[in-house]
N, C-alpha and C positions, 0 to 999 in steps of 0.2 A: 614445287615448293609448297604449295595450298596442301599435297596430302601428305608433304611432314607433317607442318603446323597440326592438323588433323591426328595423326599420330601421335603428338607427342600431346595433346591436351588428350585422345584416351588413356594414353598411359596411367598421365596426374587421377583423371576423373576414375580408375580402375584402382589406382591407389587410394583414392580417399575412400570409395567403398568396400576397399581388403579390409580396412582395421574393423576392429571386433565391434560390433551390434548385438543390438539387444532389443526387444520389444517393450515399451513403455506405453502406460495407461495414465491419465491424465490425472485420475487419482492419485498414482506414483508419485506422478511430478508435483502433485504440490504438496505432499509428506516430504520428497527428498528439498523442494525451494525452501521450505520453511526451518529442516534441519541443518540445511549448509549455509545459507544468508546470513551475513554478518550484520547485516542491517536490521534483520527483525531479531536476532539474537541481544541484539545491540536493546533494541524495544523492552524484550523481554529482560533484561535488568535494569532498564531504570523505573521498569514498572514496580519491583521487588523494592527500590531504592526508594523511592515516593513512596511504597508503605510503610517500611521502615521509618521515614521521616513524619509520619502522621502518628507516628506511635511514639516517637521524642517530642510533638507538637504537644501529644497528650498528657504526658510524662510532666509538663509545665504544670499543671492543675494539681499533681499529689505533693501532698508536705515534702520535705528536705529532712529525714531524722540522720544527723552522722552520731559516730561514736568516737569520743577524741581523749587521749592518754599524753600524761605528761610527768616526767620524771626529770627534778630539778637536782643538782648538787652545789649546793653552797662550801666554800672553804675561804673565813673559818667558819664554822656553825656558829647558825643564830643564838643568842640566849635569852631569857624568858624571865622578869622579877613578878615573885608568886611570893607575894607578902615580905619575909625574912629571908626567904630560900633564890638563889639565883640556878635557874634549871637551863642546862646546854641543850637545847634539840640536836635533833638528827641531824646530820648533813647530807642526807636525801630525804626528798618527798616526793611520793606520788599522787597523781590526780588523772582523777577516770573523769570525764563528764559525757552526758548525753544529751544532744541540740535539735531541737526540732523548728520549723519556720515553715508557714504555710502561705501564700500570698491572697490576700482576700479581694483586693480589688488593682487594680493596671491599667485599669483608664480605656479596658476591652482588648488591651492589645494581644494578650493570652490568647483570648478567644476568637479574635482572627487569626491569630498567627495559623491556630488548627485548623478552622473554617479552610484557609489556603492551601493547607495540607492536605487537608479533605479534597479539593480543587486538583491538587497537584496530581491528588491519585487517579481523578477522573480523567484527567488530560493526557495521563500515562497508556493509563486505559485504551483511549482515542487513540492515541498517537499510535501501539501498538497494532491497534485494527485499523486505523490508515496503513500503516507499513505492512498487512498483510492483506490488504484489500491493493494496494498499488502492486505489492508482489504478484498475486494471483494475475490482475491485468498485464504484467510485465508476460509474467509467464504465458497468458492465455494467446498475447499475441503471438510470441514466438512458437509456439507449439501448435499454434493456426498456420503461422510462418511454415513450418514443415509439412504439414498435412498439405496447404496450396501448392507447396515447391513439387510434392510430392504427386499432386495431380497434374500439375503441368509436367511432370516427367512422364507419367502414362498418358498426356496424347500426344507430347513429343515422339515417343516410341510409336503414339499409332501413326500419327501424320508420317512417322519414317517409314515403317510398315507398307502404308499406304502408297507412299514413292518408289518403292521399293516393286509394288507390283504393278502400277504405270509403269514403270519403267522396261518392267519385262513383257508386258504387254505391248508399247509403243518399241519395243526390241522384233517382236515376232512380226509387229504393221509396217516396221521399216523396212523388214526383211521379203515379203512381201509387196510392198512395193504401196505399202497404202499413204505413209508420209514419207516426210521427207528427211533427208537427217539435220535438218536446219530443226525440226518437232521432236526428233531422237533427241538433241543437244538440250533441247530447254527439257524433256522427261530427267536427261541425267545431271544438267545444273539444280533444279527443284530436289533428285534426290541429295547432292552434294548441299543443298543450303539444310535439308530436314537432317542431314548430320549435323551440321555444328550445330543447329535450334538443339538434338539430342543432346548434343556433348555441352552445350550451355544451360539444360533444364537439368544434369547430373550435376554439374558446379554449384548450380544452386540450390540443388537439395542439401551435396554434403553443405555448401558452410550453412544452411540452416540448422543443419544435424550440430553444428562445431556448435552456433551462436547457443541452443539449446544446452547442448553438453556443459558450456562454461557457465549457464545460469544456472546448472541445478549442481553441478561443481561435482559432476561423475568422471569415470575412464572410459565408459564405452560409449560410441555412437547412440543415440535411442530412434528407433524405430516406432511411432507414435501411432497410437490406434485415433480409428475415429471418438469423438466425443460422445458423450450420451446427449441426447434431447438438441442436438444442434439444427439435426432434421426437423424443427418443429412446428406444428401448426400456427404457433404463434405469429409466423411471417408470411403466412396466408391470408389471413384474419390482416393485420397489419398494411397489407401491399392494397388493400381494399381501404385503408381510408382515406376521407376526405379531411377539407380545412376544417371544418366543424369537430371530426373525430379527433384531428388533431392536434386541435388548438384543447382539448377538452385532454389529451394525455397528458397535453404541459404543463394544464393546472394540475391534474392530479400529477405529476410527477413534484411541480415546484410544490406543492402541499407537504408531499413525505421529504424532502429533502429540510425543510424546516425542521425536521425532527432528526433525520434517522444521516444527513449529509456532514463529516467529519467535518470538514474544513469550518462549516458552519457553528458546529459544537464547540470547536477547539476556541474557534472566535469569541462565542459566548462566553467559555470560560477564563481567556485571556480579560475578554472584558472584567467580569469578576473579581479577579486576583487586582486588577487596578482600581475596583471600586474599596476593596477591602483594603490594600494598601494607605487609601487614600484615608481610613477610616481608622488606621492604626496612626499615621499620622497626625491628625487629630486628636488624638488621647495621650498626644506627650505634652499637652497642655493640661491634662489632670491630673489631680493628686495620684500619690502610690500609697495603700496599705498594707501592711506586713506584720505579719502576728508570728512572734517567735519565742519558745521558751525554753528552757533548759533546768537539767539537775545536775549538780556536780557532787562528787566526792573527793575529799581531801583528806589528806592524814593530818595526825594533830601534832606531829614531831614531835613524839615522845613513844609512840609506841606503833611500831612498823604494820601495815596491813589496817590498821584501826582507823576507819574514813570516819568521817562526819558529812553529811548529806545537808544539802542547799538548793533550795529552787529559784527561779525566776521567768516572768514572762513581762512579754511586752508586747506594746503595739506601737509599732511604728509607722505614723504618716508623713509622707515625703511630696510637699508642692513644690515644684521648677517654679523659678521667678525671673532671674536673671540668668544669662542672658536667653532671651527668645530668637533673638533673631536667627538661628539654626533651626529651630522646631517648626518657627513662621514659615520660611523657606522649602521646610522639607516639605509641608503638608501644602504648598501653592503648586510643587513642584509634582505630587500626586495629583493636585487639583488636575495641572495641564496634562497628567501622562493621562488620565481618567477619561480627558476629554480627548484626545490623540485616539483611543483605544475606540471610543464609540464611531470615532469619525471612519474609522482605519474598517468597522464591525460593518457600515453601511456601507462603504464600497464592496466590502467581501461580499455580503449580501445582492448587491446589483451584480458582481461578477459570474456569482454564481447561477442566480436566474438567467443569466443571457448565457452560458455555456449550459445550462438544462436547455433552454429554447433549443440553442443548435441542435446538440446532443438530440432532440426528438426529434428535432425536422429531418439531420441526419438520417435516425435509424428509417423514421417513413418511407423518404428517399433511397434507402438503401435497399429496401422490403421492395419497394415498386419497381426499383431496378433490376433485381431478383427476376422478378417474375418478368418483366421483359427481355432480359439476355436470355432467358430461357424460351422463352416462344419466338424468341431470333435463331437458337442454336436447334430449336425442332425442326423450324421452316428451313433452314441451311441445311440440314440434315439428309430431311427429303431430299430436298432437290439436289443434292451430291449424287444419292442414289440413283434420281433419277434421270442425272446427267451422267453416271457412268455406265450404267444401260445403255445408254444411247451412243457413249464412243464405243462402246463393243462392239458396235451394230454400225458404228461409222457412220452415227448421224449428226456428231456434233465435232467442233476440229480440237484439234488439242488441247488448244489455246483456252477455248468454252474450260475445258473439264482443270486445267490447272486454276484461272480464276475462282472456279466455283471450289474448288480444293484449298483454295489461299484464305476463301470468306468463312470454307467451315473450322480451317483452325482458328483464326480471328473472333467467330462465334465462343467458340469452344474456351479461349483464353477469355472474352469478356463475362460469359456464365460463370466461370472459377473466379474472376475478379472482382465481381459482381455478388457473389454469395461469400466469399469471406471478407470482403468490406461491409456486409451488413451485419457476420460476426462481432468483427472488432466494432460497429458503431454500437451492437447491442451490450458489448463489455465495459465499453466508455462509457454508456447510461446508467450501466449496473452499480462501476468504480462512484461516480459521482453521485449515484443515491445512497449509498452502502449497503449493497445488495449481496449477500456471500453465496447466494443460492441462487437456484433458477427457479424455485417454486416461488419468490420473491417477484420476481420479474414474472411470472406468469399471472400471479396476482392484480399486478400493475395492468399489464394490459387486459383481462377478463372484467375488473374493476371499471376501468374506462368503456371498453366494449356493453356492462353493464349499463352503464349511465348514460350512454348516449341512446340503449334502445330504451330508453324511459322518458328523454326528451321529447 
């Protein structure tokens, strides 16, 4: 029954790697994330939308000239006494006129309304480069997703490999007479378990391949290359500091994040838009002036096409009096949202610093663990070697060589677990300061590295 089961998941696992592949570079993937993402597509028109709207905010500050036509028919016709004579007019007239109206003052409201818009654009902006700073993270992990899936499949195949020739080897000692078949039995259980480990490290490659395929919204499998600069000195350097280096990253990290941190920007400018509201509010308590004027042209009913021209301008001032209590209201009602917003701005603010704190402890953490799964998987290493020398030689019992085989795949999975969780904590630093580059991030830590050899 165990080598149906076994059969029929290679099957699955042999079909999911038939369908068609392709090799993908990590530059690909985030030219295809950004082209097929409805979310930053999404970004990218209401950033269009926001300027558009900053340019109707503008549009309030130029005069109003229209151009207005009017053709009357009276029946019966007017008549006109001109001394002795009684004159019948037309029974049409026309009238062309031309209106102009400029607003001279609004109490400022004009001038925030743009100020906002101006705001609006900037937020769009942000908002934008959040939704492709979150995208690239989204991406970066899944595309790590597969590279890890992808290494645990090559030592799944070698720990199989590996079973594979214990096994022929405690075949030829059995046969011989050197164990027993109770040590034959656990050689061909250990090979029978590093199959399904194989046939479970394939499952998990394909749906990484799937999970990737549906984020960047292709038809074929992609086959991911290594990253550039993932190998980097930076997590050498890193795995080497202390509380000192590292309480000294955090400031310099919480420093740039003041500036360069989305969430934080987007804050500021929310705050903004409610001080400026609050400011528009207030200006429906001042007068309104309006400076308008006009020329018109009119026929004289008597002789068709023959206008007479007439000017006018005015200035009109307009005080609210009654009622206030709508205008009182609205501007209490900006007061409270003005103060919500500051309130709302210094929790974001404390939130953000204690997610930079982890974020660094994190990544140190991660860099230190680096390099210990690694000096765990060199020692494990050895000593495989040099405990299968020695059951060759029949100096150690099975049992020795399958233990010290179980510790170097164990190794082997914490070094791969181990270096791309320091991956993904250095993309969650990146995400969170708004870092789209890695020469950013190398900045970061050379700057800190800087400052503490000057301490």
């Amino acid at each position: 029954m165990k080598r149906y089961i076994l059969m029929l998941m290679l099957i699955v696992v042999v079909g999911l790697g038939a369908r068609e592949a392709a090799n993908l570079s990590y530059d690909q993937a985030r030219e295809l994330a950004k082209q097929g993402n409805s979310d930053y597509q999404a970004k990218q028109s209401a950033l269009e939308a926001a300027k558009w709207q900053k340019n109707v905010a503008l549009s309030s500050f130029l005069p109003n000239l229209s151009l207005t036509g009017t053709l009357l028919y009276m029946d019966p016709a007017q008549s006109v006494q001109a001394g002795a004579n009684t004159i019948e007019l037309n029974n049409d007239f026309r009238t062309i006129g031309l209106s102009l109206s400029q607003p001279l003052f609004t109490g400022g409201k004009l001038w925030q309304a743009y100020k906002m818009a101006e705001i609006g654009v900037e937020m769009a902006e942000l908002a934008l480069k959040n939704q492709e700073l979150s995208l690239m993270a989204e991406l970066e992990t899944s595309y790590l997703a597969v590279l890890q899936t992808m290494s645990l499949l090559d030592m799944a195949e070698l720990d199989y490999q590996s079973a594979e020739r214990n096994l022929e080897i405690a075949l030829l000692k059995k046969d011989a007479g050197i164990i027993s078949n109770a040590d034959y039995l656990r050689f061909e259980s250990n090979k029978a378990s590093k199959e399904v480990s194989l046939l479970q490290a394939q499952s998990a490659y394909s749906l990484s391949q799937m999970k990737l395929k549906n984020l960047l919204g292709i038809e074929y499998y992609p086959v991911p290359q290594e990253i550039a600069d993932q190998d980097d000195a930076q997590m050498q350097m890193i795995s080497g500091f202390d509380t000192a280096k590292t309480r000294l990253l955090s400031n310099l990290a919480r420093q740039r994040s003041q500036q360069d941190n989305i969430a934080l920007r987007l804050t500021d400018s929310g705050l903004e838009l409610s001080r400026r509201a609050y400011e528009i509010s207030k200006g429906s308590f001042l007068p309104t002036v309006m400076l308008t004027g006009s020329r018109k042209y009119e026929e004289n009913g008597i002789d068709r096409w023959d206008f007479n021209a007439s000017n006018q301008i005015m200035l009109n001032v307009s005080l609210p009096l009654l009622p206030q209590l709508g205008n009182y209201a609205t501007m209490r009602k900006s007061y409270f949202d003005l103060q919500q917003k500051k309130s709302e701005a210094e929790t974001a603010r404390d939130g953000i610093d204690t997610a930079l704190e982890a974020a660094v402890l994190n990544l140190v953490s991660s860099a230190k663990q680096v390099g210990a799964s690694k000096l765990a998987l060199s020692y494990t290493e050895q000593t495989y070697e040099q405990l299968q020398q020695r059951y060759r030689m029949n100096m150690i019992s099975s049992g020795e060589l399958l233990d010290v085989e179980l510790m170097l795949s164990a190794a082997r999975v914490s070094y791969t677990g181990s270096l791309y969780n320091y991956y993904k904590a250095r993309a969650a630093l990146k995400q969170l300061l708004g870092m789209s580059t890695m020469d950013e991030y190398n900045d970061l830590i050379s700057g800190s590295l800087l400052l503490s050899s000057q301490e």
